[in-house]
N, CA, C, O and CB atoms as a CASP TS submission, in Angstrom:
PFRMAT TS
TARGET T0000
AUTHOR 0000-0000-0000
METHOD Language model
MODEL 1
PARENT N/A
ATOM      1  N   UNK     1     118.543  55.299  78.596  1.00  0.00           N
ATOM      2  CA  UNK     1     119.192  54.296  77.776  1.00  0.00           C
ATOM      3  C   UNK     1     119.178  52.958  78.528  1.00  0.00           C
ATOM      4  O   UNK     1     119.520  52.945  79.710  1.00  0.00           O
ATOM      5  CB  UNK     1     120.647  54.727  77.418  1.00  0.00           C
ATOM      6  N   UNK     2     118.776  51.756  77.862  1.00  0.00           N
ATOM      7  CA  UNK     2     118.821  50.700  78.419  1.00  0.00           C
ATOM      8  C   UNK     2     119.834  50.096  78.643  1.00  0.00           C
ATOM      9  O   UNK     2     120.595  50.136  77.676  1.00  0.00           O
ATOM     10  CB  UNK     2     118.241  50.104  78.006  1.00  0.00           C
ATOM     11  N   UNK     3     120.193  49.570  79.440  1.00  0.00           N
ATOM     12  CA  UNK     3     121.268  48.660  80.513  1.00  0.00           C
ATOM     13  C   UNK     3     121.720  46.951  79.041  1.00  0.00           C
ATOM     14  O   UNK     3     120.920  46.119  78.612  1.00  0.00           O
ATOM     15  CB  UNK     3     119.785  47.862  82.750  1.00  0.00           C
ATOM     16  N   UNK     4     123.186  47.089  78.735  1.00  0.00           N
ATOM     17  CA  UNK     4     122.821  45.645  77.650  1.00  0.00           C
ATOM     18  C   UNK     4     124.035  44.716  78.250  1.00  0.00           C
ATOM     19  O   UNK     4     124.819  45.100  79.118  1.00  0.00           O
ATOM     20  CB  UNK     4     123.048  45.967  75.491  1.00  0.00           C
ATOM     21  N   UNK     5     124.043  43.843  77.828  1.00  0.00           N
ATOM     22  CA  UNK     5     125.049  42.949  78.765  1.00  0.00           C
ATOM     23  C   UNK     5     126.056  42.314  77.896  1.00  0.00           C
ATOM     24  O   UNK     5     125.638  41.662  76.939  1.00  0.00           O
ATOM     25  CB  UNK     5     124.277  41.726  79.616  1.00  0.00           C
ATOM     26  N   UNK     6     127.196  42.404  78.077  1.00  0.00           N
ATOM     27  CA  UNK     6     128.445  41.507  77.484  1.00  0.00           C
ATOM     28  C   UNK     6     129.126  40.612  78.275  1.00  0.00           C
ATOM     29  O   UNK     6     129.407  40.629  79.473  1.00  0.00           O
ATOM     30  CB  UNK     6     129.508  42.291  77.014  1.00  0.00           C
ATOM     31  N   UNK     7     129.423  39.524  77.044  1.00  0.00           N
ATOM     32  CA  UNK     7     130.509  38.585  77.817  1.00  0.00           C
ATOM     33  C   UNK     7     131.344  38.255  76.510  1.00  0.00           C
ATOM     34  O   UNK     7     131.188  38.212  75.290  1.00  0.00           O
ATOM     35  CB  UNK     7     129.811  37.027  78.714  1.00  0.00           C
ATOM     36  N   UNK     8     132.474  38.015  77.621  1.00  0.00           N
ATOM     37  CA  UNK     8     133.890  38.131  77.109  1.00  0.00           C
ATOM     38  C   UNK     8     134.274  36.369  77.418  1.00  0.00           C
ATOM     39  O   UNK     8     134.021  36.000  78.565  1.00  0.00           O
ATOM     40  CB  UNK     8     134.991  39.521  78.131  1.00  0.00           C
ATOM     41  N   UNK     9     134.777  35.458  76.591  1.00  0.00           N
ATOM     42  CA  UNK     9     135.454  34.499  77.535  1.00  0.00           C
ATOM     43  C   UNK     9     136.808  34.681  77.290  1.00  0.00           C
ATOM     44  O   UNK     9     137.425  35.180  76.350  1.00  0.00           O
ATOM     45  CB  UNK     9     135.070  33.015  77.376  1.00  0.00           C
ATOM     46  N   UNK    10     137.226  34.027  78.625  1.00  0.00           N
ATOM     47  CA  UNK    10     138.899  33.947  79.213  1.00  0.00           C
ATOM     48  C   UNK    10     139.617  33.466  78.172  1.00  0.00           C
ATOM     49  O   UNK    10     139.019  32.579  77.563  1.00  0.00           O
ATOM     50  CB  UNK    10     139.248  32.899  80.545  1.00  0.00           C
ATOM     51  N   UNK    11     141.234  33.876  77.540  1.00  0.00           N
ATOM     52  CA  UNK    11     141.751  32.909  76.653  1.00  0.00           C
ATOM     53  C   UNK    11     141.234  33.061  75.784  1.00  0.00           C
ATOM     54  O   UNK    11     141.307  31.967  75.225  1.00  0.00           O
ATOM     55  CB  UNK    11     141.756  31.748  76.865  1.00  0.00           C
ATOM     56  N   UNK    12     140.570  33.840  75.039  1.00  0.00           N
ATOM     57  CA  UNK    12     140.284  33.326  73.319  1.00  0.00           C
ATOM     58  C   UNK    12     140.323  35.075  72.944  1.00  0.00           C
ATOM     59  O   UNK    12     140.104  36.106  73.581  1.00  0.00           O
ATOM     60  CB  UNK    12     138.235  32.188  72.824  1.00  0.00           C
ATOM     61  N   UNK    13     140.658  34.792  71.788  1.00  0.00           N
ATOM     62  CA  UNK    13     140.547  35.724  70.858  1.00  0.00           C
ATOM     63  C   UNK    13     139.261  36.800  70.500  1.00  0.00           C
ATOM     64  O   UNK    13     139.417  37.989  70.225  1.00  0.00           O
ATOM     65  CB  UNK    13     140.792  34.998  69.894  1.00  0.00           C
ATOM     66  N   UNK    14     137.925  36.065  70.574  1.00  0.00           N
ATOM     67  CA  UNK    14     137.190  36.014  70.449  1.00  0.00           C
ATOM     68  C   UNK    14     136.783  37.569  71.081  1.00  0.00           C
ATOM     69  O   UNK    14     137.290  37.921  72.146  1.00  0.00           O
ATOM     70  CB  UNK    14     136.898  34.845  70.716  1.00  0.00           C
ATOM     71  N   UNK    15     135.432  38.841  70.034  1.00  0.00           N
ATOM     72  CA  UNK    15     135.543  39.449  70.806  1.00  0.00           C
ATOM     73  C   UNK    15     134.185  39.807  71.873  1.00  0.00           C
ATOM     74  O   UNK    15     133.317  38.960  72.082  1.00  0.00           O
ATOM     75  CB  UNK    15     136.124  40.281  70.163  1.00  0.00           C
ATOM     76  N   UNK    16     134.155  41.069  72.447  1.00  0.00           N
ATOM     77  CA  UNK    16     133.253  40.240  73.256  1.00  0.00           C
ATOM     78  C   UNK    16     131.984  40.179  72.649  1.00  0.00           C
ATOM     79  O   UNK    16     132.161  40.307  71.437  1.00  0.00           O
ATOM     80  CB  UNK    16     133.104  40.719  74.625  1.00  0.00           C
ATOM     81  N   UNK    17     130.486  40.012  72.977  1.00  0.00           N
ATOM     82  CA  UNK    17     129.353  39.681  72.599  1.00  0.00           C
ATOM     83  C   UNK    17     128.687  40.445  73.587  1.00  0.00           C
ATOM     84  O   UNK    17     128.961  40.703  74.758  1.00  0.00           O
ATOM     85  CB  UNK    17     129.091  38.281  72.484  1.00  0.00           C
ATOM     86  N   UNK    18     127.400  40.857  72.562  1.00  0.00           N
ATOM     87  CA  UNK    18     126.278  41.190  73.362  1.00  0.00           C
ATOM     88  C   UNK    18     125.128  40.222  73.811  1.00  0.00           C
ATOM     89  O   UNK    18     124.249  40.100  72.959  1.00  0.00           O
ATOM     90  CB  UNK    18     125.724  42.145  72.717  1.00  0.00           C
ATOM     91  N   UNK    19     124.911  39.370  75.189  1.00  0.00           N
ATOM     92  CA  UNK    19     123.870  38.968  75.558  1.00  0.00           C
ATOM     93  C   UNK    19     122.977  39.204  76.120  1.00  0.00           C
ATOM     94  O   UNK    19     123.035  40.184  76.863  1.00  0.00           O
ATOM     95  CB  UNK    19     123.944  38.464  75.816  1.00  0.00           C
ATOM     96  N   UNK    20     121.615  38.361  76.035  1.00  0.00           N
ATOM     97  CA  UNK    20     120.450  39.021  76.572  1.00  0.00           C
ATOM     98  C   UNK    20     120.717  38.907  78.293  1.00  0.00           C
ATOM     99  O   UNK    20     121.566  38.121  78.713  1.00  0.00           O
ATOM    100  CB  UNK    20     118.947  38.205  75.973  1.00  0.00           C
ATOM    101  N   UNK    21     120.067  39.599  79.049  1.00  0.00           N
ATOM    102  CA  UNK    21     119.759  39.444  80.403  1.00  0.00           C
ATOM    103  C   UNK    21     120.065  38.253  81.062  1.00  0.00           C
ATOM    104  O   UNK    21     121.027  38.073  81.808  1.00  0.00           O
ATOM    105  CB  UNK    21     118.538  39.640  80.575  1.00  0.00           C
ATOM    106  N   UNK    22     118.926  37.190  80.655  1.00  0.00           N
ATOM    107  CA  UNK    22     118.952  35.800  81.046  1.00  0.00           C
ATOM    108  C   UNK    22     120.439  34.944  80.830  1.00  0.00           C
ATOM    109  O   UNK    22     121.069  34.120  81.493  1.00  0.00           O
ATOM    110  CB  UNK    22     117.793  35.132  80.193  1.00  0.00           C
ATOM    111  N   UNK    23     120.568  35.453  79.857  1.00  0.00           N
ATOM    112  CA  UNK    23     121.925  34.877  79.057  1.00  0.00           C
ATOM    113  C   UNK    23     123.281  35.337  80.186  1.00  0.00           C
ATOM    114  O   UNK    23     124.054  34.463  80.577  1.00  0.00           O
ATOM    115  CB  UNK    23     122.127  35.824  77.175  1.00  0.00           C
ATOM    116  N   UNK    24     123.399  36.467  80.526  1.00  0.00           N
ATOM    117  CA  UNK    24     123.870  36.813  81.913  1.00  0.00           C
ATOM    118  C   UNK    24     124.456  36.245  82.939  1.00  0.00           C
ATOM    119  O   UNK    24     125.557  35.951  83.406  1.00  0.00           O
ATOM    120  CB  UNK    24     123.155  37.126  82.419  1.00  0.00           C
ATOM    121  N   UNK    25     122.851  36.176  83.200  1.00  0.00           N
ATOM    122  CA  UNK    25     121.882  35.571  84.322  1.00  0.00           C
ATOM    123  C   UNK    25     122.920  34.097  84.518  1.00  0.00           C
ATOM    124  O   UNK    25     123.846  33.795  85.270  1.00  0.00           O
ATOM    125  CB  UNK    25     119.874  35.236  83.655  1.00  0.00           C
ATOM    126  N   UNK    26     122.462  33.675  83.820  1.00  0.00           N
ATOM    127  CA  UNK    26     122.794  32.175  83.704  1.00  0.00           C
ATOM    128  C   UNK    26     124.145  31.744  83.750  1.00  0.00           C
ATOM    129  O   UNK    26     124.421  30.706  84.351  1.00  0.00           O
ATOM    130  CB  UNK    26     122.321  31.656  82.515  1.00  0.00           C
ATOM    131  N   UNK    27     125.357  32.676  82.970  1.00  0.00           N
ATOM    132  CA  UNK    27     126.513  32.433  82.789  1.00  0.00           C
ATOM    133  C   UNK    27     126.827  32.852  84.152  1.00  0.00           C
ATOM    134  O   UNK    27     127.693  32.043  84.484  1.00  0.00           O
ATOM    135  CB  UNK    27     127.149  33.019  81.621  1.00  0.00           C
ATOM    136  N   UNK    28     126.586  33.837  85.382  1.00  0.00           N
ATOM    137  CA  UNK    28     126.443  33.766  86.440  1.00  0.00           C
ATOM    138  C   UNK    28     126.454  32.745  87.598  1.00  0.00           C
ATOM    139  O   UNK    28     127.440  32.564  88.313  1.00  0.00           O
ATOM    140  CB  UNK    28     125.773  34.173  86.330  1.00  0.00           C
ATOM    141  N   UNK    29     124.907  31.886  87.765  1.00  0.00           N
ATOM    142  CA  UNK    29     124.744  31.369  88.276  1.00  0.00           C
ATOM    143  C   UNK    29     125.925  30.352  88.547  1.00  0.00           C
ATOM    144  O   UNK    29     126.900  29.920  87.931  1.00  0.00           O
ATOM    145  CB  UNK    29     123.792  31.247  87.968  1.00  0.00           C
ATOM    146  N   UNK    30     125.294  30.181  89.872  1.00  0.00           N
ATOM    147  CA  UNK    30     126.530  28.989  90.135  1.00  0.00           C
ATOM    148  C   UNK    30     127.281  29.422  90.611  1.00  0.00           C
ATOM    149  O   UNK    30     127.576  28.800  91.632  1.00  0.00           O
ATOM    150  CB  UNK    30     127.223  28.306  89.195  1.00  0.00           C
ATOM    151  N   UNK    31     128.311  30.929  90.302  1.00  0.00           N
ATOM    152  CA  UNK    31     129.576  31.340  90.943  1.00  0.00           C
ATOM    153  C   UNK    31     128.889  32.688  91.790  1.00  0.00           C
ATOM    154  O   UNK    31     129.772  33.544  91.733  1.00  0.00           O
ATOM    155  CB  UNK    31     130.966  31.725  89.690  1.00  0.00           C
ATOM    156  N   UNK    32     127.956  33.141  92.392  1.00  0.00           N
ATOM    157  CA  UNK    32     127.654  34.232  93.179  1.00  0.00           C
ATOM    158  C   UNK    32     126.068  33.232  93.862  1.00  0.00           C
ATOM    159  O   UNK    32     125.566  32.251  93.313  1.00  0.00           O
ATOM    160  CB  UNK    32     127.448  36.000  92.072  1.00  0.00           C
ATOM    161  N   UNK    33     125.819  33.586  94.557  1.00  0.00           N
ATOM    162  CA  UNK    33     124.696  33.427  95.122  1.00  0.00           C
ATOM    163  C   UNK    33     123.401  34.000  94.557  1.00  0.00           C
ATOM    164  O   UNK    33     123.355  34.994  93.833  1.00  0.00           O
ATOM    165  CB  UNK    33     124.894  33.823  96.245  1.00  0.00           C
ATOM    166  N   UNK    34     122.406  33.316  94.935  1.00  0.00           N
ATOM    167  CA  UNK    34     121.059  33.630  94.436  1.00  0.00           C
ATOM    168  C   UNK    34     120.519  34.876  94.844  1.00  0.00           C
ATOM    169  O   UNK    34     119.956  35.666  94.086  1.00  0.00           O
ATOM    170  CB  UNK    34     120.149  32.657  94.811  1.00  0.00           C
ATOM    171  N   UNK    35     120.684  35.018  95.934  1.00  0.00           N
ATOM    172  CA  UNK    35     120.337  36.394  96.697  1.00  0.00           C
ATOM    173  C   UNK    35     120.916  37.714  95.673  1.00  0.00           C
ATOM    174  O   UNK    35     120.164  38.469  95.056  1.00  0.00           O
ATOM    175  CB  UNK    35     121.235  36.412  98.415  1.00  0.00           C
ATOM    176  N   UNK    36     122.166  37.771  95.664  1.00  0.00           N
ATOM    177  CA  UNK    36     123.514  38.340  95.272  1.00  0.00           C
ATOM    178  C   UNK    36     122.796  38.901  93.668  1.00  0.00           C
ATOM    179  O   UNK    36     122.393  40.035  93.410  1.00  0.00           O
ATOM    180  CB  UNK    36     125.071  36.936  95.237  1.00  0.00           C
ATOM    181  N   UNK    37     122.814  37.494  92.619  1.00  0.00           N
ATOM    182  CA  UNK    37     121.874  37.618  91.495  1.00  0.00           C
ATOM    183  C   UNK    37     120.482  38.656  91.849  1.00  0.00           C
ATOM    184  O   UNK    37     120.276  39.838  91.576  1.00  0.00           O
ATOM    185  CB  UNK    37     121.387  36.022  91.134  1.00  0.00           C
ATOM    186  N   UNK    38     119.917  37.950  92.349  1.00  0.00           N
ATOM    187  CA  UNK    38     118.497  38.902  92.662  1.00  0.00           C
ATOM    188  C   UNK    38     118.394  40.063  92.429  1.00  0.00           C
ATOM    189  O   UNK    38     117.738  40.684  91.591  1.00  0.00           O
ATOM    190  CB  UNK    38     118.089  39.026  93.870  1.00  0.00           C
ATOM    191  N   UNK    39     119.493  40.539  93.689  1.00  0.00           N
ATOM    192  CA  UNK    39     119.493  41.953  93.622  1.00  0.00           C
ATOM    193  C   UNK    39     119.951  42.486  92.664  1.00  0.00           C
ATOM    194  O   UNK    39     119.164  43.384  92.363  1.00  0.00           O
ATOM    195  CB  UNK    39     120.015  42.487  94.481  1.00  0.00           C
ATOM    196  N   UNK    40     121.011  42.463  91.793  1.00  0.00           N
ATOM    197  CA  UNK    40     122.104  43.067  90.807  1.00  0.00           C
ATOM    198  C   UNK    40     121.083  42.894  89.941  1.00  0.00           C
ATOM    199  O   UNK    40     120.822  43.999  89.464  1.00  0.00           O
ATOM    200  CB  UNK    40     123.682  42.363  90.467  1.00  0.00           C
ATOM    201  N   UNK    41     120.094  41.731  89.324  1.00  0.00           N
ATOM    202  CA  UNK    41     119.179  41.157  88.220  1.00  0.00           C
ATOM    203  C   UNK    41     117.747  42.356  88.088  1.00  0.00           C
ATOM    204  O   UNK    41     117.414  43.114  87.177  1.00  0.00           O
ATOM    205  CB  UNK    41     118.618  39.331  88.783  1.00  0.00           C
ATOM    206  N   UNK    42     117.141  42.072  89.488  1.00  0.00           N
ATOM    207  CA  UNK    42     116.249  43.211  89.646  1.00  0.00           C
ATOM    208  C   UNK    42     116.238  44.341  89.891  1.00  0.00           C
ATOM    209  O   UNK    42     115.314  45.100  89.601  1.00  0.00           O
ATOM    210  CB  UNK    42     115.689  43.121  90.183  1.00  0.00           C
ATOM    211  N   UNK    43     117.182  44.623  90.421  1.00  0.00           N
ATOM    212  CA  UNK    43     117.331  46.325  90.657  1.00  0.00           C
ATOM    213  C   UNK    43     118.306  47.204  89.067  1.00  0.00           C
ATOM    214  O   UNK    43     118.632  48.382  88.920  1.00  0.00           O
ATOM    215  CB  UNK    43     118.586  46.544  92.543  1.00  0.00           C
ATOM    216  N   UNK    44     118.466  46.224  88.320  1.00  0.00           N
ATOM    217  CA  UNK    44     118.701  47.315  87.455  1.00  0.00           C
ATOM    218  C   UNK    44     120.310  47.620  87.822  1.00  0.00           C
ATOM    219  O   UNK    44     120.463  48.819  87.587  1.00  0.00           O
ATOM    220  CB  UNK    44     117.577  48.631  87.748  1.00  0.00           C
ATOM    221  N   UNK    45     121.396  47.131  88.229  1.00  0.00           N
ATOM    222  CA  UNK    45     122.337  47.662  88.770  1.00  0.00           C
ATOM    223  C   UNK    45     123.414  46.961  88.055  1.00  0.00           C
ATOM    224  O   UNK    45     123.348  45.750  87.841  1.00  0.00           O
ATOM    225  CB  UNK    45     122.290  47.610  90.182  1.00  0.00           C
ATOM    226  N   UNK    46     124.562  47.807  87.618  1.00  0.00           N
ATOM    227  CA  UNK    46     125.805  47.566  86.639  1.00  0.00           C
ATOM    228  C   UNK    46     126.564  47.181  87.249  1.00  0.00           C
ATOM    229  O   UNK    46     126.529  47.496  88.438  1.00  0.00           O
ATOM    230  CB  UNK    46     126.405  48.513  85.925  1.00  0.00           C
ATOM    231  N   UNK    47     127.709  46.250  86.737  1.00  0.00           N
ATOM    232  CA  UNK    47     128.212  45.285  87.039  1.00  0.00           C
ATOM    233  C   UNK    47     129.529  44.862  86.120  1.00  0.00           C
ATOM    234  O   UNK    47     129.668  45.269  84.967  1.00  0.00           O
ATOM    235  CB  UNK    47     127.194  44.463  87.091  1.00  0.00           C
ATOM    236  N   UNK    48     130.405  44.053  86.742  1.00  0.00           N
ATOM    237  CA  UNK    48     131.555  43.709  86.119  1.00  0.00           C
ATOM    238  C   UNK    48     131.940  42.627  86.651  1.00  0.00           C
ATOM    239  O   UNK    48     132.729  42.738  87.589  1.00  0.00           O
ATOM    240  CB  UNK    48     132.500  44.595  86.126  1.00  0.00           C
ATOM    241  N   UNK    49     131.448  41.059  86.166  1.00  0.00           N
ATOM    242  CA  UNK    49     131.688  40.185  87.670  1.00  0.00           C
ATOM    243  C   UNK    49     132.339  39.198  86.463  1.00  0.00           C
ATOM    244  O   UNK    49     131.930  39.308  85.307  1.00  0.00           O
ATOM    245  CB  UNK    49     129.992  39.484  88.984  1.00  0.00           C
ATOM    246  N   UNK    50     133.596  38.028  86.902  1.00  0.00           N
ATOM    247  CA  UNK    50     134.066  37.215  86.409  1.00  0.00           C
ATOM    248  C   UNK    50     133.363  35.800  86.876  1.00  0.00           C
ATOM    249  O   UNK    50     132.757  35.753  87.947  1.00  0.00           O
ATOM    250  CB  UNK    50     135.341  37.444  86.596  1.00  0.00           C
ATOM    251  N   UNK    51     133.514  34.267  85.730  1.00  0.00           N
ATOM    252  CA  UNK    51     133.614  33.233  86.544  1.00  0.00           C
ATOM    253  C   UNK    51     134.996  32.671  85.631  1.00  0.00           C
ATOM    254  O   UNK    51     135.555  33.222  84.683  1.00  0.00           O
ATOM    255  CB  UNK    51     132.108  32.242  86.699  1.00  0.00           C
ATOM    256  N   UNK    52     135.232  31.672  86.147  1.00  0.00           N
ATOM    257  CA  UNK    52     136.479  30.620  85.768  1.00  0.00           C
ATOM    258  C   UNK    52     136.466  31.014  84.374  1.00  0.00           C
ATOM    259  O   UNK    52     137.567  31.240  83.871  1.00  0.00           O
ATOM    260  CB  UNK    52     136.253  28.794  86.029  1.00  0.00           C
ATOM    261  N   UNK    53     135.609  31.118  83.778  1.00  0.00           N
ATOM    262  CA  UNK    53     135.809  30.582  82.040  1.00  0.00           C
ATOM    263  C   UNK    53     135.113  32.240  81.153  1.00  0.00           C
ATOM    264  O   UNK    53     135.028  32.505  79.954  1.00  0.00           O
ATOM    265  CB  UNK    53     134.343  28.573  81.557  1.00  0.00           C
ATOM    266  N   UNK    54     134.803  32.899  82.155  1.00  0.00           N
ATOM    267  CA  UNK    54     134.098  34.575  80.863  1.00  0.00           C
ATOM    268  C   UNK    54     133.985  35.174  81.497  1.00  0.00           C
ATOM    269  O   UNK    54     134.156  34.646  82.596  1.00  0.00           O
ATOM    270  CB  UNK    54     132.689  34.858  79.922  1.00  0.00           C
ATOM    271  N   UNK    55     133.601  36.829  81.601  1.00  0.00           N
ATOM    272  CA  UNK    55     133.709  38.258  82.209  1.00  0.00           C
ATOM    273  C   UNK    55     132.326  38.505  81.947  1.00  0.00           C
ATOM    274  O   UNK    55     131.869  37.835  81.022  1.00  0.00           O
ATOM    275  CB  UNK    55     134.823  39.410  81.529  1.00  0.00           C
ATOM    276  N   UNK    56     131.367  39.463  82.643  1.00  0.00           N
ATOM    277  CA  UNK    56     129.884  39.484  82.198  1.00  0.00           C
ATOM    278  C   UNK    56     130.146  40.861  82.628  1.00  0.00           C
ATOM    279  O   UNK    56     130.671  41.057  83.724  1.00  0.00           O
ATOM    280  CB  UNK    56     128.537  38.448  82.907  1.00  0.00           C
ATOM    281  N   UNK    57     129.795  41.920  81.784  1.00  0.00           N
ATOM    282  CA  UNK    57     129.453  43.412  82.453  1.00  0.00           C
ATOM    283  C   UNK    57     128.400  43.942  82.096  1.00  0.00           C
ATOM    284  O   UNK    57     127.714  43.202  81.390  1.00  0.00           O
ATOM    285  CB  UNK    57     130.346  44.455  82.217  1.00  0.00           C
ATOM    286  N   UNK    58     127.924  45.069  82.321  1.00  0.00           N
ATOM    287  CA  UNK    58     126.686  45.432  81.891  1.00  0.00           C
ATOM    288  C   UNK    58     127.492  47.088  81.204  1.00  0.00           C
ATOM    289  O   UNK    58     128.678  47.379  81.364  1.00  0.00           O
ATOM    290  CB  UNK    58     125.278  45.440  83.384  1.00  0.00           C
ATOM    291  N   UNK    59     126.339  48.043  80.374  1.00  0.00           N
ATOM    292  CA  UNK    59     127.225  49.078  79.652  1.00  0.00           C
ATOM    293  C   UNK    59     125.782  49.736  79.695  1.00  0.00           C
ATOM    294  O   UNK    59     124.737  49.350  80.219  1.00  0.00           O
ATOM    295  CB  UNK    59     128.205  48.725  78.009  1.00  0.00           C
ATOM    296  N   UNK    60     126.108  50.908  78.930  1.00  0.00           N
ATOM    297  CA  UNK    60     124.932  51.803  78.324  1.00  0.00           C
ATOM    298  C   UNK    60     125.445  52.165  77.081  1.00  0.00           C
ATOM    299  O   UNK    60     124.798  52.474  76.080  1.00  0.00           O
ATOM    300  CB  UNK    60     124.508  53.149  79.168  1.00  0.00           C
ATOM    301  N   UNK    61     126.648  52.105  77.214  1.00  0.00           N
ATOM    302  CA  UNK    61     127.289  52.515  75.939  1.00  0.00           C
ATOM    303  C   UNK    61     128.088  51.072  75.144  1.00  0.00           C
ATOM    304  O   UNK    61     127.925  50.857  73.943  1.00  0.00           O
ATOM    305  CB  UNK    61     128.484  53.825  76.376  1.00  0.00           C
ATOM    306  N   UNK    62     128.767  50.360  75.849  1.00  0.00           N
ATOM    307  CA  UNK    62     128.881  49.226  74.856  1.00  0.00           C
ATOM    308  C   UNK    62     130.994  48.769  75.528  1.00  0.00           C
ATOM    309  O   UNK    62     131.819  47.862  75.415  1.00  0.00           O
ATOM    310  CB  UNK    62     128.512  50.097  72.564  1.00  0.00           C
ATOM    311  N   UNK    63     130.853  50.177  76.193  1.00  0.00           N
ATOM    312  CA  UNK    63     132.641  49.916  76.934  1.00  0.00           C
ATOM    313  C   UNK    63     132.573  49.378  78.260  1.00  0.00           C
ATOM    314  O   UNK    63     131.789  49.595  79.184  1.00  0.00           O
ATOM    315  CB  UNK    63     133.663  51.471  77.210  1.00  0.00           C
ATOM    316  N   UNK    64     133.798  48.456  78.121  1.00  0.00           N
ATOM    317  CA  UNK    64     134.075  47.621  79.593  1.00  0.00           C
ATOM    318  C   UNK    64     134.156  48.601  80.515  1.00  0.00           C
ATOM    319  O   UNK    64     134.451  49.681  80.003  1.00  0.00           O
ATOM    320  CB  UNK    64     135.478  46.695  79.732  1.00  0.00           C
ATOM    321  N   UNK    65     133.937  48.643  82.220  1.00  0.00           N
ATOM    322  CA  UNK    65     133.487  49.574  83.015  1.00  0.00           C
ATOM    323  C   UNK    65     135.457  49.756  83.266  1.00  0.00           C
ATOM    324  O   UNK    65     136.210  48.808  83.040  1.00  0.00           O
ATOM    325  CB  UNK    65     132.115  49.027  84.448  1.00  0.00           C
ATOM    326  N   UNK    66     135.899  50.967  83.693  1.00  0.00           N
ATOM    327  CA  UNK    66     136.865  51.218  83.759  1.00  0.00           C
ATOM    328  C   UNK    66     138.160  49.983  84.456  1.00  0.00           C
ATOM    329  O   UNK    66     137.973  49.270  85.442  1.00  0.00           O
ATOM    330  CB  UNK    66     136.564  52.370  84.304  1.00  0.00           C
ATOM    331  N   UNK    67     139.305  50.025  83.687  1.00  0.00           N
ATOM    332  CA  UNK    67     139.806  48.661  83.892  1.00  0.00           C
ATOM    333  C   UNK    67     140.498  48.697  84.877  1.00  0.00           C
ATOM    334  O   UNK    67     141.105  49.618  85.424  1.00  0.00           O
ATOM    335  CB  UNK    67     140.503  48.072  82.914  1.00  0.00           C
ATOM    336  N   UNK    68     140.323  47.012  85.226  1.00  0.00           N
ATOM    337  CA  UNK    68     141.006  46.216  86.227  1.00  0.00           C
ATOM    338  C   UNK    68     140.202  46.517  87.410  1.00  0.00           C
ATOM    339  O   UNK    68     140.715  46.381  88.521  1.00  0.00           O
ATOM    340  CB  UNK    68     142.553  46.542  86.410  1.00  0.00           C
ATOM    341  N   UNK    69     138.539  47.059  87.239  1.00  0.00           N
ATOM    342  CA  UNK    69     137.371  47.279  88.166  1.00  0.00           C
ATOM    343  C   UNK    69     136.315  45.877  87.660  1.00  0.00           C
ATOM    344  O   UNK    69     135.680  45.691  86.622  1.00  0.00           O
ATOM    345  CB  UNK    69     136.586  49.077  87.877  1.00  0.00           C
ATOM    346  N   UNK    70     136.483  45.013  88.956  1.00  0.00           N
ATOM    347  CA  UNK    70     135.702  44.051  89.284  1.00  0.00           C
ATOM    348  C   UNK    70     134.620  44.357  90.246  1.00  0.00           C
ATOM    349  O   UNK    70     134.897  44.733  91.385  1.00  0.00           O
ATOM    350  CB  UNK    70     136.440  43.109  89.696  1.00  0.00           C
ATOM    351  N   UNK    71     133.063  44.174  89.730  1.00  0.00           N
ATOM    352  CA  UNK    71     132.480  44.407  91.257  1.00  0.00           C
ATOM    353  C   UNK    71     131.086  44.756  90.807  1.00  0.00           C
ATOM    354  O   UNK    71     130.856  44.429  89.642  1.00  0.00           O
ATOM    355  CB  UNK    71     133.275  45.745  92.298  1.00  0.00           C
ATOM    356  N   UNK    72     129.920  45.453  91.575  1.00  0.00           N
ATOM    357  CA  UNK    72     129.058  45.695  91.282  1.00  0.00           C
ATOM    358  C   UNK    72     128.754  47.437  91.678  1.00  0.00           C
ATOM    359  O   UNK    72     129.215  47.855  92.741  1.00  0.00           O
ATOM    360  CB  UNK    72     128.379  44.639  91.733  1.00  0.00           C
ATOM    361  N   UNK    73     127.974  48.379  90.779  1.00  0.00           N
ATOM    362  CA  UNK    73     127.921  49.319  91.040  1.00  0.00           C
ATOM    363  C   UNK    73     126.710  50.036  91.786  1.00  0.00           C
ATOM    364  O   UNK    73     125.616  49.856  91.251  1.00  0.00           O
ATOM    365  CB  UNK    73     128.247  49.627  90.144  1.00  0.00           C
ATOM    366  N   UNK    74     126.720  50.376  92.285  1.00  0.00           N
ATOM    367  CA  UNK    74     125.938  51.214  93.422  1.00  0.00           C
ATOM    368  C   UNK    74     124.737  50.184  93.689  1.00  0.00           C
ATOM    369  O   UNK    74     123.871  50.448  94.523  1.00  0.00           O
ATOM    370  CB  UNK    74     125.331  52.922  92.868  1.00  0.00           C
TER
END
């Protein structure tokens, strides 16, 4: 099953969304390092990372990774 990505933003109602990879990617950048990206981006590896303003996780199934777990997985 393929790896799909959501974001949530902070404060709103709003619920969350499914984005593409890049889309991610991008809402990312800026608050983790390039390196950091790289690896999590290319290796295929799940994730639950915040910035100031939205939540980005990755799923197989479509649920936030168990709560109040920030971080990257294996």
């Amino acid at each position: 099953m393929a790896i799909k990505y959501f974001k949530l933003y902070k404060g709103t109602q709003f619920a969350p969304q499914e984005v593409t990879k890049e889309k991610a990617r991008e809402t990312l950048d800026g608050y983790y390092t390039k390196e950091s990206l790289d690896d999590i981006f290319d290796n295929g590896k799940e994730f639950r990372l915040a910035t100031a303003y939205s939540e980005i996780w990755t799923s197989k199934d479509g649920i936030v990774p168990m709560a109040g777990f920030y971080g990257i997985v294996g």
